[in-house]
C-alpha positions in Angstrom: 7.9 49.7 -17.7 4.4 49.4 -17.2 2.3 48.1 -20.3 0.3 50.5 -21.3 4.2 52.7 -21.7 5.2 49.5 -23.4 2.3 49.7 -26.1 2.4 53.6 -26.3 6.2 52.7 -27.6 5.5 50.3 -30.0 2.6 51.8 -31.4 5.0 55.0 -31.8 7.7 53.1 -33.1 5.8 52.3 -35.8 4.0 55.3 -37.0 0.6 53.8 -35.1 0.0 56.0 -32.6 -1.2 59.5 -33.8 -3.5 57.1 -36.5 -4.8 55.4 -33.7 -5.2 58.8 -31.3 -7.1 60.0 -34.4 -9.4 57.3 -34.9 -10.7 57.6 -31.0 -10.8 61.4 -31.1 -13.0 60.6 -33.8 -15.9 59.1 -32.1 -18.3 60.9 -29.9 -18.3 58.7 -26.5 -19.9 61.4 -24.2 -22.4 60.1 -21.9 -24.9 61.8 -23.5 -24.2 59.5 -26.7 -22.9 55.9 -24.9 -24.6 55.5 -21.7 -22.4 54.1 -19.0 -24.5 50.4 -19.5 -23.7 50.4 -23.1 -19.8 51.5 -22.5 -19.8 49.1 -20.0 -20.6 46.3 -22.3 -17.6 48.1 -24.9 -15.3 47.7 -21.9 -16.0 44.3 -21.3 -15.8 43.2 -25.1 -12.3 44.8 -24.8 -11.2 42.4 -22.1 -12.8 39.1 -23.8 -10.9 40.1 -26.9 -7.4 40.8 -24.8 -8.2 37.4 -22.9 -8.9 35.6 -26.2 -5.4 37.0 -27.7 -3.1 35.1 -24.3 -5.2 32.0 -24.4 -2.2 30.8 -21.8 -2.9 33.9 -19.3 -6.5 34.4 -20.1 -8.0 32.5 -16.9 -5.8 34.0 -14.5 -8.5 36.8 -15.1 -10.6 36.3 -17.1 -13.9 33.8 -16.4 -15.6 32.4 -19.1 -18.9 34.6 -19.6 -21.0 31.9 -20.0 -20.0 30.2 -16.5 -20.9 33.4 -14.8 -24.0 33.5 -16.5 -24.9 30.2 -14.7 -23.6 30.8 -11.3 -25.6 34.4 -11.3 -29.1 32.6 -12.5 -28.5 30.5 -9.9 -28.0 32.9 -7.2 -31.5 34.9 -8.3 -33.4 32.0 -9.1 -34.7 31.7 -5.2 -34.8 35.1 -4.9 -36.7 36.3 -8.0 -39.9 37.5 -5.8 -37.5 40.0 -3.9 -35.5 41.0 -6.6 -38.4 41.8 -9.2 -39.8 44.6 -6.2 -39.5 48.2 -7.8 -36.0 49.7 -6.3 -34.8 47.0 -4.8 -31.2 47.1 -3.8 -29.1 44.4 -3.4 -25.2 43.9 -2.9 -23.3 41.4 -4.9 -19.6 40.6 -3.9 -16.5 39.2 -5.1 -13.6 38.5 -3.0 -11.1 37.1 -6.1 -13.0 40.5 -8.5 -10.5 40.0 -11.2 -11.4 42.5 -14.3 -14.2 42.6 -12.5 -16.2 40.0 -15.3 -18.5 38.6 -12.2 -19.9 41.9 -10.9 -20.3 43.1 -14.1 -22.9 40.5 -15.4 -24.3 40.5 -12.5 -25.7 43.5 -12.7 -26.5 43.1 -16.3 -28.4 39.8 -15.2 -30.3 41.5 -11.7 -30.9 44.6 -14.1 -32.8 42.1 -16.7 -35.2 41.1 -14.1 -35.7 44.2 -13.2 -34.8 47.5 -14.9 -35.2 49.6 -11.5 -33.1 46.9 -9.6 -30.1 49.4 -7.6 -27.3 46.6 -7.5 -24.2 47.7 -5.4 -20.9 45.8 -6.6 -18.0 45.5 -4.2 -14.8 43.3 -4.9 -11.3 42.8 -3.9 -8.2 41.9 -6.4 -4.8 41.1 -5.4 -3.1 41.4 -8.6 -2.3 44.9 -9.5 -3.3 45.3 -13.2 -7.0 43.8 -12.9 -7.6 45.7 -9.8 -7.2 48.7 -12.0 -9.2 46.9 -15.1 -12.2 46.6 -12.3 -12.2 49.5 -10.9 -12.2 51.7 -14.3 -15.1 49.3 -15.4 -16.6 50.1 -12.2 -16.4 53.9 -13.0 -17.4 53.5 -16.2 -20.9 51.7 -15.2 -21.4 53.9 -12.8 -20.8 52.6 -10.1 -18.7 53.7 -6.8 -14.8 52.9 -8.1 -14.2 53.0 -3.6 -15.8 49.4 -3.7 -13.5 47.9 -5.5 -11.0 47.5 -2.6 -6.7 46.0 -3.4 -4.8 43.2 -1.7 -5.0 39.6 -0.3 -8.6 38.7 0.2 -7.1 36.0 3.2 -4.6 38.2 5.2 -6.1 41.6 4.4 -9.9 41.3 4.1 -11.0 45.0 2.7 -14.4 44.5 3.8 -14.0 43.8 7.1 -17.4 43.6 9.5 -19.6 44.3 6.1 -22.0 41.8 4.6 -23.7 41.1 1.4 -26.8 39.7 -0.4 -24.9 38.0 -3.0 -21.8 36.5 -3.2 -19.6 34.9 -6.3 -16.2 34.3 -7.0 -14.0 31.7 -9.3 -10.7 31.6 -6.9 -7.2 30.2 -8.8 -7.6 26.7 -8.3 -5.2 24.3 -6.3 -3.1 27.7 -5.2 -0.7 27.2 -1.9 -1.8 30.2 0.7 1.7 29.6 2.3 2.3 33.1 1.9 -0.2 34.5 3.8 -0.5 30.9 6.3 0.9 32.6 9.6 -1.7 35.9 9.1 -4.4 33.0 9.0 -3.5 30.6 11.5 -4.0 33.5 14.0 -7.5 34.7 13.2 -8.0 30.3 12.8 -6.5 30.0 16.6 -7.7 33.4 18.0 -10.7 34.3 16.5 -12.3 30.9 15.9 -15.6 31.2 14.9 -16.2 35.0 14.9 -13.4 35.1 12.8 -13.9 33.7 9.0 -11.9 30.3 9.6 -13.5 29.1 12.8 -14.3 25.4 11.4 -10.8 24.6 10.0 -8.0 25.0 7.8 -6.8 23.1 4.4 -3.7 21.5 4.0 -1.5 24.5 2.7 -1.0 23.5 -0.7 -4.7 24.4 -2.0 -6.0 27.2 -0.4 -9.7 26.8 -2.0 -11.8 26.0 0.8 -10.2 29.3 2.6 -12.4 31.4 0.2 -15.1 29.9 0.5 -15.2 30.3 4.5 -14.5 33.5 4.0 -17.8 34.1 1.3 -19.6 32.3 3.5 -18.7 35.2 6.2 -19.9 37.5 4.2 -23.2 36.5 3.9 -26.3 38.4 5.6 -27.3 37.1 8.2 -30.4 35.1 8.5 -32.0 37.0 10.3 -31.8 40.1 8.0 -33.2 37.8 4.8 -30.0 35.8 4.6 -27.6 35.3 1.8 -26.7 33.4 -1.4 -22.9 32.4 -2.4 -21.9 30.7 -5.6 -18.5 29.8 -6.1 -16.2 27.5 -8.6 -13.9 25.0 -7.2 -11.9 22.1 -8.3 -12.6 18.4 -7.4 -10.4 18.1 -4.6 -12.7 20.4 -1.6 -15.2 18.0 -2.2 -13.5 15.0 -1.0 -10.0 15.6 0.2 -9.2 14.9 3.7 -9.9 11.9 5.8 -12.5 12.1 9.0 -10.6 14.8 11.1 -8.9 16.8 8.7 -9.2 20.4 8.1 -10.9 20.0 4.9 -13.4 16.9 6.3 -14.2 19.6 9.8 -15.1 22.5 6.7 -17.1 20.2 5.3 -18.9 19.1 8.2 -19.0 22.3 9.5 -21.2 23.2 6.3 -23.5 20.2 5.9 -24.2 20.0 9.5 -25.5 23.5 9.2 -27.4 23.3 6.6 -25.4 26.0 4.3 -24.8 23.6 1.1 -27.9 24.0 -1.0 -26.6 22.5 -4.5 -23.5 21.4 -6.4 -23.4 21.5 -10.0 -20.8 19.8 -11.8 -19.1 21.6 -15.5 -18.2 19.9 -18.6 -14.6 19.7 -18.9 -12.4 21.9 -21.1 -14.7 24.7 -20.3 -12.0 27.0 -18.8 -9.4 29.0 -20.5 -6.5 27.5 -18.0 -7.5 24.0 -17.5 -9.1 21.3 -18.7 -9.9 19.3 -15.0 -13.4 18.6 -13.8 -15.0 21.6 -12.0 -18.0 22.6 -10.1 -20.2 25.6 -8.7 -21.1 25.1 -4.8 -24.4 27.0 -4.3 -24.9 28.0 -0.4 -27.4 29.4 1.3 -28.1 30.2 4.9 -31.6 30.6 5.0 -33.0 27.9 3.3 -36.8 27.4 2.3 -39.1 25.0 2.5 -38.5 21.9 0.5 -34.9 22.7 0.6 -33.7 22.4 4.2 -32.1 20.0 5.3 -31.3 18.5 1.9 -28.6 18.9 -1.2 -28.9 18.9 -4.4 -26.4 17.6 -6.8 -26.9 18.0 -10.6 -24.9 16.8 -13.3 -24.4 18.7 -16.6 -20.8 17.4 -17.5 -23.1 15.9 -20.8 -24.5 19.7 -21.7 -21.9 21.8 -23.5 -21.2 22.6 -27.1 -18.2 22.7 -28.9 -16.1 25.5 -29.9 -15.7 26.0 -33.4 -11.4 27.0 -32.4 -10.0 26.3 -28.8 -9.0 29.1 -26.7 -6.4 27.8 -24.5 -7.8 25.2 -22.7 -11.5 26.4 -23.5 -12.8 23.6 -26.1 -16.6 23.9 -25.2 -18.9 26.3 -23.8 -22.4 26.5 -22.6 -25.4 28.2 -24.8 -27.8 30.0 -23.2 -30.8 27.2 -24.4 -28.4 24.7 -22.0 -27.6 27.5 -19.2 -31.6 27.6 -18.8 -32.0 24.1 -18.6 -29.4 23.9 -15.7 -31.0 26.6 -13.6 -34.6 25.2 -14.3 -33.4 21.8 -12.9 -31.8 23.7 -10.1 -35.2 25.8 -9.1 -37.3 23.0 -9.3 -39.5 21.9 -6.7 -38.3 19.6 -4.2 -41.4 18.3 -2.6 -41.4 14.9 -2.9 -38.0 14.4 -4.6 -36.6 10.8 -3.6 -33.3 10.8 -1.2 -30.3 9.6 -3.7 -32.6 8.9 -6.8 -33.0 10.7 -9.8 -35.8 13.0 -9.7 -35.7 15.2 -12.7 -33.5 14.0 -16.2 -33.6 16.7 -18.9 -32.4 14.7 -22.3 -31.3 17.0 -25.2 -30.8 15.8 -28.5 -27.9 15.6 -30.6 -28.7 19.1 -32.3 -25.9 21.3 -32.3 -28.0 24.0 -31.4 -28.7 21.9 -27.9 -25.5 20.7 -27.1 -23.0 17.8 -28.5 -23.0 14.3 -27.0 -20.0 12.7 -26.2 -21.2 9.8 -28.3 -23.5 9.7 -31.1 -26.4 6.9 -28.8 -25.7 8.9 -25.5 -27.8 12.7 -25.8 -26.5 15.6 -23.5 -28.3 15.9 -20.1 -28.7 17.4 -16.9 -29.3 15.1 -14.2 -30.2 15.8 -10.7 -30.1 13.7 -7.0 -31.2 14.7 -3.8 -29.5 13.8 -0.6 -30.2 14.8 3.0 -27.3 16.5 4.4 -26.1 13.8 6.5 -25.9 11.1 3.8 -22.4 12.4 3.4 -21.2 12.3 6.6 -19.3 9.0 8.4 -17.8 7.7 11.2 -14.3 6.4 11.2 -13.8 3.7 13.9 -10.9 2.2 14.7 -10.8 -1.5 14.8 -8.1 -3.7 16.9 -7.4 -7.4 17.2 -5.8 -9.0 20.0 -2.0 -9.9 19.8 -1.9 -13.3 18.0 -0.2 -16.4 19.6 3.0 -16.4 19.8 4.1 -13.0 18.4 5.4 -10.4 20.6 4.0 -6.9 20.6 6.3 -4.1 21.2 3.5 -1.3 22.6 3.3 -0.1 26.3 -0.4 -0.5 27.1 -2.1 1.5 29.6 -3.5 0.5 32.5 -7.1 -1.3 32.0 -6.9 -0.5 28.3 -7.1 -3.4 25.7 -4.1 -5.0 24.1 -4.2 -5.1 20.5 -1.8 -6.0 17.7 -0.8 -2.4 16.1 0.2 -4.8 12.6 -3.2 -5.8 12.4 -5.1 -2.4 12.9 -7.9 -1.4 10.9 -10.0 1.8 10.1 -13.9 1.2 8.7 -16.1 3.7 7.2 -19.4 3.6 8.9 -22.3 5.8 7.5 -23.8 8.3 10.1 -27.0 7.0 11.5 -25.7 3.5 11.1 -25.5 1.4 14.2 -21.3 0.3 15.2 -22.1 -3.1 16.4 -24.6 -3.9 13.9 -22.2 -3.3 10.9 -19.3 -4.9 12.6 -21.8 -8.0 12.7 -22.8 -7.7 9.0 -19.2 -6.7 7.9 -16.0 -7.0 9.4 -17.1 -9.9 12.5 -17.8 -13.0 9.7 -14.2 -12.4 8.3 -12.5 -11.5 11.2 -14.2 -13.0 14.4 -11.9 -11.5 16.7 -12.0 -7.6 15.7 -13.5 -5.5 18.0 -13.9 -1.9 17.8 -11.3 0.7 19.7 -13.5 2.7 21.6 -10.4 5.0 23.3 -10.7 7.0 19.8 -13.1 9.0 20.1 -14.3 12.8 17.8 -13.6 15.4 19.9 -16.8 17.3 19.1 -19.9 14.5 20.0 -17.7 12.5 22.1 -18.6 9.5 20.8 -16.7 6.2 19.1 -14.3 6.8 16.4 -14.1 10.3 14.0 -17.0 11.9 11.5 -15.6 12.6 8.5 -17.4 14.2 5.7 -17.3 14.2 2.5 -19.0 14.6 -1.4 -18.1 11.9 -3.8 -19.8 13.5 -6.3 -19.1 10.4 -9.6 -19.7 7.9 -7.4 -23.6 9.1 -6.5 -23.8 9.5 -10.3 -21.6 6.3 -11.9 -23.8 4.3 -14.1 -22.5 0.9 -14.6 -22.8 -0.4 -18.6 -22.1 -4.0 -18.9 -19.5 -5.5 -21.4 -20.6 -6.0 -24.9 -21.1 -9.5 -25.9 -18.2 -12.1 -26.5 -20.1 -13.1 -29.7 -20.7 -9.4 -31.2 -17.0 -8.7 -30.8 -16.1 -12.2 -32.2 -18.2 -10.8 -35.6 -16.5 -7.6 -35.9 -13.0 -8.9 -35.7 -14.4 -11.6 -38.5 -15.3 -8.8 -40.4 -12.4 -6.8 -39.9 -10.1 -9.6 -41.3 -12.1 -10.4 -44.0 -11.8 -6.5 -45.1 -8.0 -6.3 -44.6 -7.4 -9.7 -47.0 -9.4 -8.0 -49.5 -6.9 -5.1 -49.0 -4.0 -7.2 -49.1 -5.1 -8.9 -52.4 -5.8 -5.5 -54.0 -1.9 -4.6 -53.1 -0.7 -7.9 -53.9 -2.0 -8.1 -57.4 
């Protein structure tokens, strides 16, 4: 039984239904009277208030308004110019559609920059229900219902060869693809890179970074104006996978193409399904000016406000006074920003119209850093020692190769750019005079010593260290804190 039957049945069961028939027959909803726009807006006020009711299920669907707010504003903010032109058209996709919440402020958000703005909304959604939630919100807004296209994004792509101005999407986070792994190991291993997973796969137990490869596939090309993606993922694509991995050769892939414009990291509790630490990627493949070559990374886990009553997991949310503040810090200028130093720090007070601190002497902000796009990348390099006296090493070597000690084998870390034998010198050599560097391991893409691995530790380039308080302040309080419970304890004694 499907569940519109189910409520049908229940609403008859109880004498509902003809009361409730009655009350829509009632009310004039021709066109002519509710303009698709406005009905659209109904619609969507109708799924926020289902979502709201199954808190548990509500963010298998349903994606925070205010969050898609953000990741929209900052998909038009470098493309404002273009998009304010009278009758523009632009196309705006999104490969996980859902109820369709993404292309549906979308276009409200391109239509309030410009009223005359055509805005073409495609999508695909594997789960059956909100594939048919979209797609009547499609019709009712007027737009074409064919877009809106049913299945697996991964194995069964329903735009295949087609490309778009926009892209956006908020994929399940942490999700194995293991159903659909053999239909993408062939396009990986026979397609390569004219298919959409040329650079890599992920381990099988998350299959984020597999949707963002594909987005990233379905931006114009460059050389027809380009395109702009903005997607929500989890902590663990930024920085899982060691040098050689699937997820470290994505993330190379990326940077050393210069597609990663910005990363902007959420408050937690801001979702409906979980409360873990997330973040919108920003990509674009035909960067401007002060941007190339460069990332930005802004921090507004400090800029939320709270929620007067949780929604499942949702315990804060983003006002629209703090959405702006985000996107302005993200559309700044570059020009002279400092590699890996703050350049711009928006402080808002403790009003709760502005946001709510996380402690009463530390004021939401939005912080931002610049880095060039190889400040994330590294070289792993294998580093031997020599069998030690006396101790027999079970290893066939090859002929002319090096014997080493396989117990007292050792990886370092080396920053790209950064000379081999000059850090050994400086870091591994005055502990370990013997060490020398394997060069038989070599990445199989420049050829050279030991692997590059990439990867974006985002708390790290943002940790600010706050020393201990004082022996003697803490000494004082404990003082005091006695002192009160003896006066206590005489109060109940006597």
């Amino acid at each position: 039984m499907s569940l519109a039957s189910w409520i049908l049945g229940e609403l008859d069961d109880k004498n509902l239904l003809f009361q409730v028939v009655q009350k829509f027959a009632g009310i004039d909803l021709h066109p002519d009277t509710v303009p698709n726009e406005t009905m659209g807006l109904v619609f969507e006020e109708l799924i926020r208030k289902f979502a709201e009711a199954s808190n548990e299920t509500a963010g298998e669907h349903f994606t925070p308004r205010e969050v898609i707010s953000l990741i929209v504003h900052c998909l038009f903010a470098k493309d404002d110019e273009a998009l304010a032109k009278p009758g523009v058209i632009r196309s705006l996709y999104d490969p996980t559609a859902g109820t369709g919440g993404i292309l549906s402020v979308g276009e409200a958000v391109a239509k309030s920059i410009n009223p005359s703005a055509v805005i073409r909304l495609y999508g695909q959604e594997l789960n059956d229900e909100s594939y048919a939630i979209c797609k009547a919100d499609m019709l009712i807004k007027g737009q074409d219902p064919k877009n809106i296209k049913r299945g697996n994004t991964l194995s069964a792509d329903g735009f295949i060869g087609e490309t778009f101005d926009y892209g956006a999407a908020n994929p399940p986070f942490g999700v194995d693809w293991k159903k659909v792994q053999d239909v993408v190991k062939v396009e990986h291993e026979r397609r390569g890179y004219a298919g959409r997973f040329g650079p890599g796969l992920p381990r099988v137990s998350d299959g984020s970074l597999l949707f963002l490869m594909h987005l990233i596939a379905k931006m114009r090309p460059a050389a027809k104006g380009g395109g702009r993606i903005g997607i929500v993922l989890n902590g663990s694509p930024l920085f899982t996978g060691d040098a050689g991995s699937g997820e470290s050769e994505i993330r190379r892939w990326i940077l050393e193409n210069d597609l990663l414009d910005a990363i902007i990291a959420l408050p937690n509790d801001l979702f409906y399904n979980t409360g873990i630490a997330t973040y919108i990627w920003i990509l674009d493949n035909h960067k401007q000016g002060d941007r190339k070559g460069k990332v930005q990374l802004i921090d507004a886990t400090r800029m939320y406000a709270k929620m007067k009553k949780s929604l499942g997991n949702k315990r804060v949310y983003l006002t629209e006074e703090q959405i702006v503040e985000i996107v302005e810090t993200y559309a700044g200028n570059l020009d002279g920003a400092t590699f890996g130093l703050e350049y711009k720090e928006q402080v808002k007070g403790n009003g709760t119209g502005n946001g709510q601190a996380k402690t009463e002497d530390e004021p939401p902000r939005v912080v931002s850093k610049i880095f060039p796009t190889t400040f994330f990348g590294y070289r792993k390099v294998t580093v031997d020692r020599p069998p030690q006296p006396g101790k027999e090493v079970k290893v066939k070597f090859k002929k002319g190769q090096k014997p080493y000690d396989p117990d007292l084998r050792d990886t370092e870390s080396i920053p790209l750019g950064e000379d081999i034998a000059a850090y050994m010198a400086r870091e591994v050599l005055p502990h370990v005079p013997d060490a020398y560097v394997n060069e038989d391991i070599k990445d199989e893409k420049d050829g050279q010593v030991g692997k590059v691995g990439y990867e974006i530790n985002f708390n790290r380039y943002f940790y600010v260290y706050k020393p201990p308080r004082k022996p003697e302040v803490i000494a004082e309080e404990i003082r005091a804190m006695e002192a009160r419970f003896l006066e206590l304890m005489k109060g109940v004694v006597a």
